[in-house]
N, C-alpha and C positions, 0 to 999 in steps of 0.2 A: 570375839569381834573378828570379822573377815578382813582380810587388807583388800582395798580397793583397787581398781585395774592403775587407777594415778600412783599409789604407792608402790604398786610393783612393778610399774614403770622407772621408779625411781633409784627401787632397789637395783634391778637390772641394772641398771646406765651406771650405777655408783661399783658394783660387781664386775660389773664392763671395763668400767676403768681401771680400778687394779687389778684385771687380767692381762690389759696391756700396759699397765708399768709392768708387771712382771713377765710378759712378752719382751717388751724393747730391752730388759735389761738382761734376757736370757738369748738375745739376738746379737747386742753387744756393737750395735751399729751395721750389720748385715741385715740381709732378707733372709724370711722364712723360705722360702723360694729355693736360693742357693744354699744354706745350710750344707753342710757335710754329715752324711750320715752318719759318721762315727764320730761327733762332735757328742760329746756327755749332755750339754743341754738341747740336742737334737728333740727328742721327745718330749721335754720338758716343753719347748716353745710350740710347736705342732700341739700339743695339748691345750697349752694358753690362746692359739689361735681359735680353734674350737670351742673352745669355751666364750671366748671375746665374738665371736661369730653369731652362737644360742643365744648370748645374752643381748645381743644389739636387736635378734629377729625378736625377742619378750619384750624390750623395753618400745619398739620403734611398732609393733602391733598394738601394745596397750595405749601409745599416745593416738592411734589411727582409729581405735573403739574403744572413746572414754566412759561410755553407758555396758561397756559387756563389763561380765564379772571377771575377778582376777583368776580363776579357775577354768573361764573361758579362754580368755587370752594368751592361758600357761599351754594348755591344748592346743590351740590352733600354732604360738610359734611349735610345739614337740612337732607338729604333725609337718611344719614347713622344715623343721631341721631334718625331719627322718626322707622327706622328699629332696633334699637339694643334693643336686651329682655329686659325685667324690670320684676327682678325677685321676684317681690309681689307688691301686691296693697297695698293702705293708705295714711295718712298723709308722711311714711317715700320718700315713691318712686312719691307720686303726688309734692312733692319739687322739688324732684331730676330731675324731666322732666322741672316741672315747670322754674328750675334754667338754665338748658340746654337751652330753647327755650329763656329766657330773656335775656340768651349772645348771642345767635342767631340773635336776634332782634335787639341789640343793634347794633350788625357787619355790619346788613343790614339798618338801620340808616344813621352808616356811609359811607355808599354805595352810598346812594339814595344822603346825602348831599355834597359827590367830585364827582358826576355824573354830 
């Protein structure tokens, strides 16, 4: 059985969520923004933002096209994540993609295994 673009909507947004409890609590009441580079959970949160970024563009396309397939909708956000600027290089932004592309993967995971 294929999951539907409504359930992997849902999965998204629920995947969503606990990327930013585990964003906010690796931020510690600061911004990603200011971080200090040599902060241990520096990577950590830059990765959770990325990730909370893919999975808001999966969940917020699949409520916008509830007749395309979940295999459609997984494609068109990869293709808006792999387009959206990344406004500098380094450790702080190679997370941040890093972190987008590993909830991406994970999504098509579960894709491949209710196929």
């Amino acid at each position: 059985m294929s999951l539907s673009s409504g359930a992997l909507a849902e999965l998204a947004a629920e995947r969503r969520r606990l990327a930013n409890e585990a964003w906010s609590a690796l931020l510690a009441g600061g911004a990603s923004c200011r971080l200090d580079g040599s902060l241990p959970a520096h990577e950590a949160a830059k990765l959770r933002e990325g990730e909370s970024v893919a999975l808001g563009l999966v969940a917020r396309r699949a409520r916008r096209e509830p007749s395309a397939t979940a295999e459609a909708v997984l494609d068109g956000a990869a293709e808006a994540w792999a387009a959206l600027p990344v406004p500098g290089q380094g450790r702080d932004w190679d997370a941040y993609r890093r972190g987008g592309e590993q909830a991406l993967a994970g999504l098509r995971t579960v894709l491949t295994e209710t196929a």
